[in-house]
N, C-alpha and C positions, 0 to 999 in steps of 0.2 A: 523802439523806433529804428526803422531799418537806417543804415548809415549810408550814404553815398558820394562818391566822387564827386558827383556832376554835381550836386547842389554845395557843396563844400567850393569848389573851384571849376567854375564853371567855362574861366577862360582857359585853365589849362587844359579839362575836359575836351575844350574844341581843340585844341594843337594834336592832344592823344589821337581823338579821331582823324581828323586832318593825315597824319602820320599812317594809322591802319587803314587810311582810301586808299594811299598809295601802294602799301605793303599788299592789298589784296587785290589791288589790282596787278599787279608784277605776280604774285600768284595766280592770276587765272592767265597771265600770257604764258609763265614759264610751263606751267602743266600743260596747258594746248601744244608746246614744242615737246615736250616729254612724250606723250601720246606719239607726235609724228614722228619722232625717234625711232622708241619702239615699234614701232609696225615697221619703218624703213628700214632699220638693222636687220628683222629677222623676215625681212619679204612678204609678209603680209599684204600689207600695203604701201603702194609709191606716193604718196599726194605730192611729192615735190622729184624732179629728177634729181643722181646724186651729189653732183655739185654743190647744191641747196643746201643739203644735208651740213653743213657746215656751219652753215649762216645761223639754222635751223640750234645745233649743238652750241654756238658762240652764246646763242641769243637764251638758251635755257640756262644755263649756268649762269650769266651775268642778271638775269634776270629776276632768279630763286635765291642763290647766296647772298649778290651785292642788292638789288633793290629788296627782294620781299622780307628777308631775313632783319637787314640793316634798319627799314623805314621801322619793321615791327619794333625792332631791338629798341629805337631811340623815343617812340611814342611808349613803351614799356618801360624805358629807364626813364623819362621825365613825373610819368608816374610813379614812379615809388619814389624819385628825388623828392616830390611833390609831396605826398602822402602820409613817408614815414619821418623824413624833416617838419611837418606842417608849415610850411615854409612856401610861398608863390615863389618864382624867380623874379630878381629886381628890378629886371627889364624886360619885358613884354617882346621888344622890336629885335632884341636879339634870339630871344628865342623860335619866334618869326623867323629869324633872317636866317637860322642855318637848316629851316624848315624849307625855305627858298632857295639856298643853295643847294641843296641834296636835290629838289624837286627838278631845277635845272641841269644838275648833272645829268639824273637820270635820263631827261628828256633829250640832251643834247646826245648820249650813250642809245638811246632807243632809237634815234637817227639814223645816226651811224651803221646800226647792226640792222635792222629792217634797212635801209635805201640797199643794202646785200639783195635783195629777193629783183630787183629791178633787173631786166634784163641788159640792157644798159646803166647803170647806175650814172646820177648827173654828177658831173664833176664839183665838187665841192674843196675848198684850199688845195687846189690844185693837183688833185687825186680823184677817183673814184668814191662814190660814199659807199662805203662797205667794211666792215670788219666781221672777217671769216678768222679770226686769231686764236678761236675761244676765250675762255675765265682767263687762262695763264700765262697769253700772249706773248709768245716765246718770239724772239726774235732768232733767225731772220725773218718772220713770220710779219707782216708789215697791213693795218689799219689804215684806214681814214685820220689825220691829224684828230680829227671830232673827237674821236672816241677816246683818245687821250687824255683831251682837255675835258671831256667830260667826264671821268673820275679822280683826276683834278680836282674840278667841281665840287663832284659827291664829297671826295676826304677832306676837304676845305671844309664841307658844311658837317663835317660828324666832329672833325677837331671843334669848331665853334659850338656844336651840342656840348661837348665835355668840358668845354670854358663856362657854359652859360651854369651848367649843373654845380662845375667846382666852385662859383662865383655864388652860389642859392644855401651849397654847403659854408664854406668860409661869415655868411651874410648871417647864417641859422649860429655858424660857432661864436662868433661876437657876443649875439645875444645869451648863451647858453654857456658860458663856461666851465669850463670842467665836465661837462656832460660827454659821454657814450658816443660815439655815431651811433645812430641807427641803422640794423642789421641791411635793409633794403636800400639804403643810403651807403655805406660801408662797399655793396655788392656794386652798385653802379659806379665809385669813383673807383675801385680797386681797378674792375674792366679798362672803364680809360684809361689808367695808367698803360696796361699792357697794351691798348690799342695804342695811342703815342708812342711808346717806342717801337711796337713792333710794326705798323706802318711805314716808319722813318723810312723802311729797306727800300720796296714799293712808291713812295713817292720821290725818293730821291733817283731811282732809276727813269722814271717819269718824268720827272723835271729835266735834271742831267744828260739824261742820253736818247732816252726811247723819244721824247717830243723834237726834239731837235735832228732828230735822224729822218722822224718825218715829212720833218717838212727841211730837210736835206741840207741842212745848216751844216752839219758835220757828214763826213761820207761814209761811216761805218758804224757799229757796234762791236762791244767785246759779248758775244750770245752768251758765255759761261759765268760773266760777270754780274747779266742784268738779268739769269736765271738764277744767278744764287741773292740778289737782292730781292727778287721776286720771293723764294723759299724763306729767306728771313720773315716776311711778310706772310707768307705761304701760310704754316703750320700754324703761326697765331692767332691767323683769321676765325681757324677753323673754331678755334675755345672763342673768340670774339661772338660766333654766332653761336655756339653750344652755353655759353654763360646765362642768356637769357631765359635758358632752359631752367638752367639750375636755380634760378633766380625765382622760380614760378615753384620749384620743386620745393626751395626748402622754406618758403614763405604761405605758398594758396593752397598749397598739395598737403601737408598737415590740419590746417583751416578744415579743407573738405573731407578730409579722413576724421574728425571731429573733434580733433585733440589739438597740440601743441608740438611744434619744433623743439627735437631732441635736445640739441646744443647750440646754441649760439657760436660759444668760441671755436666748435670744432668747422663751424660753417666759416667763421673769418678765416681761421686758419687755410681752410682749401681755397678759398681765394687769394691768398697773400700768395701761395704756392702756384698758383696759375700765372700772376704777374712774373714770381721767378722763375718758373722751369718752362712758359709757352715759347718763347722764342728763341730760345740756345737752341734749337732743338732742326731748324729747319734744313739743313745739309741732310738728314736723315733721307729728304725724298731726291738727293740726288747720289744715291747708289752707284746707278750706271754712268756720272756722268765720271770722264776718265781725266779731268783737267785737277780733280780734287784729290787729294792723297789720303791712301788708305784712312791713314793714322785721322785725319780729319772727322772721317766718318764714323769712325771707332769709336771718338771722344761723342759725335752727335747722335748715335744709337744710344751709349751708355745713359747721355742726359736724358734721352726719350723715354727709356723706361722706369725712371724717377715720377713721370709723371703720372703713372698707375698708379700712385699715393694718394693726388686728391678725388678722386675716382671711385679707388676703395673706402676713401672716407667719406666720400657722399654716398656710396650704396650704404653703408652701414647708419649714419645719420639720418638717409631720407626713411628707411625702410623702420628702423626703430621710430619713428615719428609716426608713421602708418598704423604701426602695432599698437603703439599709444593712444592712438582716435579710436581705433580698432577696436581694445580695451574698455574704451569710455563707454564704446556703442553696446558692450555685452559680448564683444566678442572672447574664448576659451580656447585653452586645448594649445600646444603646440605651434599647432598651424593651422587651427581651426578662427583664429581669428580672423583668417581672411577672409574666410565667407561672412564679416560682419562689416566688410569695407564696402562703402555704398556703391556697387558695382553701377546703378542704374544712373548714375552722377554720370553725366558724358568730358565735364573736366575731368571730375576722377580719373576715368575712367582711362580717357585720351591720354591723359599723363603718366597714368602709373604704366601704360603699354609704350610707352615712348621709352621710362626707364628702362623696362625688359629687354626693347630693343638694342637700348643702349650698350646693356652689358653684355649682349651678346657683340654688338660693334666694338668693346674695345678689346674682345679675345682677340676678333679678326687685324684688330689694329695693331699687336703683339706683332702677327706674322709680319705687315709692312717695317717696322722699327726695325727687327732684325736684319741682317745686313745679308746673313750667309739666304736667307727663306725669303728674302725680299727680291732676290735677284730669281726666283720663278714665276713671281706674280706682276714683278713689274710691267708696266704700261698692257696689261689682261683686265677683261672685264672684270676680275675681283678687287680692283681700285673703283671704280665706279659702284661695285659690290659696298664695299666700307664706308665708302662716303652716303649711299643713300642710307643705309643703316644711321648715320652718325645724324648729320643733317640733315637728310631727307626723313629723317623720322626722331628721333632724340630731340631736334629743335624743330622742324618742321609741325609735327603730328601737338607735341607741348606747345605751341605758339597758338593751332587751332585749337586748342582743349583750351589753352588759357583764355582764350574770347569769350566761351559761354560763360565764363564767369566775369570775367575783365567788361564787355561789352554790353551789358548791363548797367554797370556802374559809371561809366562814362556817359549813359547814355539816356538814364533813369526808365529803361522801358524791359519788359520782361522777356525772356529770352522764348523765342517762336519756335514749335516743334523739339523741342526735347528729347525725343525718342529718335527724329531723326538724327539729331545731333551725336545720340549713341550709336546708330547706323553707321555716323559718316566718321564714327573714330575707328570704328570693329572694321571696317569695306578698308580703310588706309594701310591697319594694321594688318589683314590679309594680304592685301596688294603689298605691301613690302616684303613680306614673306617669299610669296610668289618670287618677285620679280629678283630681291638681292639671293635666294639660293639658287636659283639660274644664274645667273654674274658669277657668286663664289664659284661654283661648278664649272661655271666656262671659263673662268680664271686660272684655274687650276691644271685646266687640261691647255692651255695658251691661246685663246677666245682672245685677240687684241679689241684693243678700248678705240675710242676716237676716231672709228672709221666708218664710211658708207657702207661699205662690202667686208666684214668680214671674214667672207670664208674662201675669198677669193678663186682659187683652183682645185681646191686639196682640201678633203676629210677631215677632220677631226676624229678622233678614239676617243671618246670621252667614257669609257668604262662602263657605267653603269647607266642604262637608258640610250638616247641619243638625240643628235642635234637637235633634231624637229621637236622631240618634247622640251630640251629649254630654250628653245626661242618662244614654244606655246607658252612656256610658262613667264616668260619676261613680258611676252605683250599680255597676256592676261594680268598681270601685275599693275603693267602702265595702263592697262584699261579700267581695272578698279582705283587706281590712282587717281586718275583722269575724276572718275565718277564722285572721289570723295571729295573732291578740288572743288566740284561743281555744288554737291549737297551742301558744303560747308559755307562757299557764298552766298547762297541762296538761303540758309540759314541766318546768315550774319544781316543780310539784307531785309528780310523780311523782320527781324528782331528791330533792325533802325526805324521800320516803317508803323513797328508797334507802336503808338504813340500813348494810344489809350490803353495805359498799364502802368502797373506797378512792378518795378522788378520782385523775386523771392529771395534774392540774396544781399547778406549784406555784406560790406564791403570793409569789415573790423578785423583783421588780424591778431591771434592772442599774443599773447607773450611768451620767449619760448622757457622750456621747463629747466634748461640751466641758462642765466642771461650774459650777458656780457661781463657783470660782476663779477662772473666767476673766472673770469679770462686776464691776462698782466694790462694793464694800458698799451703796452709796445706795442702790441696789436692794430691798433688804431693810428700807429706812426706813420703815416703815408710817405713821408718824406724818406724815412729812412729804406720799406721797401721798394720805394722806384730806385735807391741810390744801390743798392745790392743790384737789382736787375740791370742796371747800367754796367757795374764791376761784371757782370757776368755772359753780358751780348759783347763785351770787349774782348774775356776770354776766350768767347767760342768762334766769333768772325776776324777777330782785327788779323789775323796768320791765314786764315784761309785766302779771305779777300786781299792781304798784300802779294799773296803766292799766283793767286787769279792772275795780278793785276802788271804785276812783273813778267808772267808769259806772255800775257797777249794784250798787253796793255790796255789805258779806261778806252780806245774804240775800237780793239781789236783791227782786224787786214781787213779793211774796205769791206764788208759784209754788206752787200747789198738786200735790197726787198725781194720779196720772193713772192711774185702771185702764187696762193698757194693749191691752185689744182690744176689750173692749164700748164703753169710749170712741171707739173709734177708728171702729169701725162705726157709732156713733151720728152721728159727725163726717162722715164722708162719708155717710150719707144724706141728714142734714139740709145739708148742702152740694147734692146732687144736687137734691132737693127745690125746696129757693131757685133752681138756676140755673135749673129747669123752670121756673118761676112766671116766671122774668125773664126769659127768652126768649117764653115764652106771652106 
């Protein structure tokens, strides 16, 4: 008999859904802004004048990393909290409630960043409603109060997610003692820990200064300060949203290879090591800035490449898992088993090209770590290069691969179109190809990132080809992006509407082929890892941030807000102006 989610728990079944309405609809906004991106950067096409362009970039990044990613992440971790504990959570209204605060943040954030497109935007807390800041919101860089208080909001309602989980786990260990966590259980408290602290940077900059600066309570900001709380935050975001990847890889991605999860222990272990080595690590993306000392940065490159450990231990784990289904299925040879991996599976399939992609994203991610080779590609399109590799497809492309099989089971009806759904993983995985080796390439050659106009006055030499083929190849990328964004919901859509069906999959995960048993219990210490990862965000911040704080103190010299493009325009004219007069 087939197993399913939804007839097991039917009420947490609705919160999962509930959870990926949200997450795919933030997915069909941020990809519509992606599209208009790319055609705007490379002069294709204008749908909005450059101004806009701003609104346009704030509104794709907040909209792909913090809502689509996040909603996915926390209706994926209540399921397997769910699933592999057998365990409901003990209260119903909490877990509701931080499904309501998330929904609100967002909503009060989607305000904010759309009321941008207004020509006049209406005055809201006594500002314009607009936030043109981007994801990073650098100050002096200066939002709508909204947009603030609405991620606020959002990390108010993902902390009470990871309350409601640890309060489902703790309720399961009462009853079960002595017992294992469970692998899928193990993987979502391990996450929260590392989200808890490494938030702390970001929301206390938030609370502390950036909300209070907006709404002019204090006159200034220290920028260097509440950019290196922001990087503390920064870098651990990034494995915040790459985890649920892993989460799918080393649990459903064996399952559909046919076989069984290599090692358990070796899967806790890279998790323990993400909670310790994500967040020492953030100084690393402030290279250039000049208020931080060498020696600082030294110590946060060295940590950064520690973390190529659980990395290489998940490519060797997930991939030995694969060979194992692989095997079962008949397949021989070397590396002839791979043509026995069910290529025509569109999870498979979507996931195992999402790994691919990944390891090739963390070569590229070597280059940024580096300190001496980071200072050529800084703030160049091959930062937006690495990130879509990372997230736009390692968790992006895995999140859509994991619905065909995940949205079934939540949902008890058979998954529609199948073939398309192979379509819309192969069209994704092309279109990232396309679009990040145009980025690496204009990276390389000093393609700047985050701007309307890239190419301003002056040529590029980009060696080999030229402009005009990689701007083609960046919008043909965002075009096939665009396309799979579109198949996939439409996909997901008509699956909900299947009603009359059975799904074909069932929804039992084996056991993996070494268990837990064979692992120390310290493993399963939570207490003792969050207490290490503490000793060790003390060593790497507590000297930088007193050294910050002593130059330019917690509000730095009166920094005021900065609109940021009529000022900007006003800035280089009257720049141009003056250099005329003093050459004249």
């Amino acid at each position: 008999m087939t197993r399913l989610f939804v007839d097991e728990y039917p009420g947490q079944a609705r919160l999962v859904r509930a959870a990926f309405l949200n997450s795919f609809i933030a997915l069909g906004l941020g990809a519509t802004f992606g599209l208009v991106q790319a055609f705007h950067r490379t002069d294709i096409y204008r749908f909005l004048p450059s101004p806009d362009y701003y609104t346009v970039l704030t509104g794709h990044g907040v909209f792909l990393v913090i809502s689509f990613v996040i909603f996915f992440l926390v209706g994926l971790f209540h399921w397997a909290i769910t699933d592999s504990l057998g365990q409901r959570p003990t209260r119903a209204w909490l877990s509701w409630g931080w499904y309501g605060l998330m929904s609100l943040g967002t909503l009060i954030i989607a305000a904010s960043i759309l009321g941008g497109f207004f020509e006049e935007p209406p005055e809201v807390l006594g500002a314009p409603l607009s936030a043109d800041v981007l994801f990073t919101f650098y100050a002096p860089l200066q939002a709508n109060p909204l947009f603030y208080l609405g991620l606020i909001v959002f990390f108010a309602g993902t902390w009470l997610a990871g309350a409601d989980w640890f309060r489902t786990w703790l309720t399961w260990k009462g009853d079960n003692p002595g017992k294992r966590i469970p692998l899928p259980a193990f993987m979502v408290l391990t996450t929260m820990i590392m989200w808890y602290l490494g938030s702390i940077g970001v929301i206390v900059s938030l609370i502390a200064f950036i909300v209070p600066w907006s709404f002019e309570v204090i006159p200034g900001v220290n920028p260097l300060l509440t950019r290196t709380l922001f990087w503390f935050f920064g870098h651990m975001v990034v494995y915040f949203w790459v985890l649920p990847a892993y989460l799918l890889w080393y649990n459903v991605l064996p399952t559909l290879s046919g076989g069984r999860l290599f090692s358990d222990p070796l899967a806790r272990v890279v998790f323990i090591l993400f909670v310790l080595l994500s967040t020492p690590v953030g100084i690393h993306h402030q290279y250039m800035d000049p208020g931080i000392a060498e020696g600082f940065k030294f110590v946060a490159m060295t940590n950064t490449m520690f973390l190529l450990l659980p990395s290489l231990l998940t490519a060797f784990t997930v991939v030995a898992s694969m060979e194992h289904g692989a095997r079962q299925r008949g397949g021989e040879g070397t590396f002839g088993w791979i043509r026995a991996l069910p290529w025509r599976e569109p999870a498979f399939t979507g996931m195992a090209l999402a790994g691919a992609v990944f390891a090739f994203g963390g070569f590229t991610g070597i280059v940024n770590a580096g300190m001496n080779i980071n200072y050529l590609v800084h703030n160049t399109l091959w930062i937006p290069g690495h990130i879509h590799t990372q997230v736009g497809t390692a968790t992006a492309l895995s999140l859509m691969a994991g619905s065909y099989w995940l949205v079934p089971q939540l949902t008890g009806n058979r998954l529609v179109g199948r073939r398309i759904a192979l379509i819309q993983v192969v069209t994704w995985f092309l279109g990232i190809v396309f679009m990040t080796n145009a980025m690496y390439r204009s990276g390389l050659f000093g393609v700047p990132r985050r701007t309307a106009e890239p190419q301003y006055s002056f040529e590029y030499d980009v060696g080999i080809g030229s402009m005009g083929e990689l701007n083609a190849q960046i919008a043909l990328g965002g075009t096939l992006l665009f396309v799979a964004t579109v198949l996939f919901l439409g996909v997901m859509l008509l699956t909900v509407l299947n009603r009359d069906s059975e799904p074909l999959v069932d929804g039992t995960i084996p056991p993996a082929l070494s268990g837990p048993e064979d692992s120390p219990r310290i493993l399963d210490n939570l207490k003792l890892w969050a207490a290490i990862a503490i000793v060790l965000l003390v060593l790497a911040y507590a000297l930088p941030l007193a050294s910050i704080i002593q130059q330019g103190g917690l509000h730095g010299q009166d920094i005021r807000p900065y609109p940021v493009v009529l000022a900007l325009v006003d800035a280089v004219q009257h720049a141009g102006t003056t250099l005329g007069v003093a050459i004249y």
